[in-house]
C-alpha positions as CSV (number, residue, x, y, z in Angstrom):
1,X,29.2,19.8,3.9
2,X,27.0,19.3,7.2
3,X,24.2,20.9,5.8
4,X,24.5,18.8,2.5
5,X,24.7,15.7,5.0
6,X,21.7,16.5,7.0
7,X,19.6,17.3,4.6
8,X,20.3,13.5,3.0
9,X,17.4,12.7,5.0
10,X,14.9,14.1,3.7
11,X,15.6,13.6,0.0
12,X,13.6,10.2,-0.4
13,X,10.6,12.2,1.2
14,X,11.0,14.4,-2.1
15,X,10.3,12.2,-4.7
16,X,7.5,12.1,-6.8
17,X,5.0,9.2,-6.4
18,X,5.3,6.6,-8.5
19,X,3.5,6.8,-11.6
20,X,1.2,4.0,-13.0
21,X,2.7,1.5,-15.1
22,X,1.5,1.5,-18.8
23,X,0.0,-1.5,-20.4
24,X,-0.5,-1.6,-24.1
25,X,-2.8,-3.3,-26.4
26,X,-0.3,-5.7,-27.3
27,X,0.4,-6.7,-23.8
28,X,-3.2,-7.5,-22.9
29,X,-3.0,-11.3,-23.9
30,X,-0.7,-14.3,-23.9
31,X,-2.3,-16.3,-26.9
32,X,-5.4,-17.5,-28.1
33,X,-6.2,-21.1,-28.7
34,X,-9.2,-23.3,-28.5
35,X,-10.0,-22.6,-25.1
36,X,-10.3,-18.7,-26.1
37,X,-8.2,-16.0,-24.9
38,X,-5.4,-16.2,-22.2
39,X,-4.4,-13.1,-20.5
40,X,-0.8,-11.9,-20.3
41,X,1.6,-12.6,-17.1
42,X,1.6,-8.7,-17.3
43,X,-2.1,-8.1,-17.2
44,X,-2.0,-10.9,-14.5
45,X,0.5,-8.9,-12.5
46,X,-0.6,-5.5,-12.7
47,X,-4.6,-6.9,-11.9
48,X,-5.7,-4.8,-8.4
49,X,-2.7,-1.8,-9.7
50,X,-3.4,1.4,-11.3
51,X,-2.2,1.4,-15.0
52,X,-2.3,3.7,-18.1
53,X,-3.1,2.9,-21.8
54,X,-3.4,4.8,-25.0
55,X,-6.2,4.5,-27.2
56,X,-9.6,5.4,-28.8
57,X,-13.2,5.7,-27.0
58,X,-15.8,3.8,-29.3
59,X,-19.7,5.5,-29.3
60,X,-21.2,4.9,-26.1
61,X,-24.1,2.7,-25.5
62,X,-26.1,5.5,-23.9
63,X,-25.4,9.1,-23.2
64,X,-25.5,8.8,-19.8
65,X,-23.1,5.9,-19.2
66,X,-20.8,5.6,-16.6
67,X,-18.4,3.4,-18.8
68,X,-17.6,2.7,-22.4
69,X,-15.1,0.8,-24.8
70,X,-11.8,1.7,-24.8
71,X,-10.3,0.6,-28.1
72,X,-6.9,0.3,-29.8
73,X,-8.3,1.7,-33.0
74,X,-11.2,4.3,-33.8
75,X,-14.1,2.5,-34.2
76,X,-17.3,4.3,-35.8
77,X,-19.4,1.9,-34.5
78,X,-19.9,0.3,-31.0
79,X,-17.6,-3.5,-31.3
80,X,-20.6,-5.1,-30.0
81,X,-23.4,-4.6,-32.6
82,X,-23.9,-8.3,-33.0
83,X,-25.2,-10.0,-30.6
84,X,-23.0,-13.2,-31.6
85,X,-20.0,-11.4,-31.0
86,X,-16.8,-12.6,-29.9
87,X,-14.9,-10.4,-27.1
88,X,-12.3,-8.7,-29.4
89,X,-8.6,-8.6,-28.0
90,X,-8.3,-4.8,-28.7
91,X,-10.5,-3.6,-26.2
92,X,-11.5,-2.9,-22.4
93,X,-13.9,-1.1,-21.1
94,X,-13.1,1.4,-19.2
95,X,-15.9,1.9,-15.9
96,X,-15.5,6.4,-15.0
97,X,-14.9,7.1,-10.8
98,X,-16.9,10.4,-11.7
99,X,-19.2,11.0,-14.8
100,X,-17.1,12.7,-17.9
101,X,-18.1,14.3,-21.5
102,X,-17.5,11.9,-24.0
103,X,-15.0,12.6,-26.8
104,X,-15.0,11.8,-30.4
105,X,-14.3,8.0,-31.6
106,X,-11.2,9.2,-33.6
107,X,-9.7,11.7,-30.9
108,X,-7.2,9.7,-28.7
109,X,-7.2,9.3,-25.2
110,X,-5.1,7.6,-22.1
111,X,-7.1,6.0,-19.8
112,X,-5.8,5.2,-16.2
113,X,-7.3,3.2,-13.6
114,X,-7.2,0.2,-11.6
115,X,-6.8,-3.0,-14.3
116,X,-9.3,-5.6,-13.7
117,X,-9.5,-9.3,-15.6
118,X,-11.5,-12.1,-16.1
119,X,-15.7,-12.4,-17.2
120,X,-18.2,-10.1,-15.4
121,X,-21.1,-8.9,-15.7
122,X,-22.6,-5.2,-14.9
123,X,-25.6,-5.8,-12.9
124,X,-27.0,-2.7,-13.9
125,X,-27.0,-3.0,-17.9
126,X,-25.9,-6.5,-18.5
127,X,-23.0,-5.7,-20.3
128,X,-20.1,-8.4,-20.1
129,X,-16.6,-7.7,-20.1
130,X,-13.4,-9.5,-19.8
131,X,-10.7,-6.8,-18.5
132,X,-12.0,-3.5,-17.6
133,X,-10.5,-0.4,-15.6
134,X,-12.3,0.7,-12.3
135,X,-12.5,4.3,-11.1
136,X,-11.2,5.1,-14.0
137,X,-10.6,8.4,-15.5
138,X,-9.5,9.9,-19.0
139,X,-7.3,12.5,-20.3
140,X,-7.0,13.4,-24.6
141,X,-3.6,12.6,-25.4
């Protein structure tokens, strides 16, 4: 029984890190009105944290990107072939800590970095985004 009792101490040391929380596609925004898109309180919360989420990664723009578009669906075509294009709510990119090989745009993936929102702008290519992961890597699910 002593030993059981003084070992009590060093049980919380034991536990596993806490895993990142997972977002879904669904829980990325709140509604959409005339004013556009409004982010979730959950997306809002979890902004600067490292999450997970399930889904698909569309055709690069280049081979030798350090991001691309994570996307609910497959999608055989990058979402942003028209230049007029609205930001779709089933998307995010997803910006790679350390480069990756692409996979197929129908094999699924879970992402997991740390969740990012609002409008930005990659200096380096231009390409805007409204909720992106950072140091980001990928796993096929």
């Amino acid at each position: 029984m002593l030993c059981a009792l003084a070992a009590l101490p060093i049980l919380p040391l034991a536990r596993p890190a806490l895993a990142a929380e997972t977002l879904g596609f669904g829980e990325l925004y709140k509604s959409f009105g005339v004013l556009g898109l409004e982010f979730s309180d959950k997306v809002k919360r979890l902004t600067g944290q490292e999450i997970t989420i399930k889904g698909f990664m569309a055709p690069p723009l280049k081979a030798e990107a350090n991001f691309f578009v994570l996307t609910e669906i497959p999608m055989s075509l990058c979402p942003f072939c028209s230049s007029d294009a609205d930001w779709p709510d089933n998307i995010l990119v997803v910006y790679l800590a350390r480069k990756q090989t692409f996979v197929q745009f129908n094999a699924p993936i879970e992402a997991q970095g740390i969740l990012e929102y609002g409008s930005w702008t990659d200096p380096d290519t231009g390409f805007v985004s409204q909720l992106r992961l950072r140091e980001a890597a990928f796993d096929t699910a």
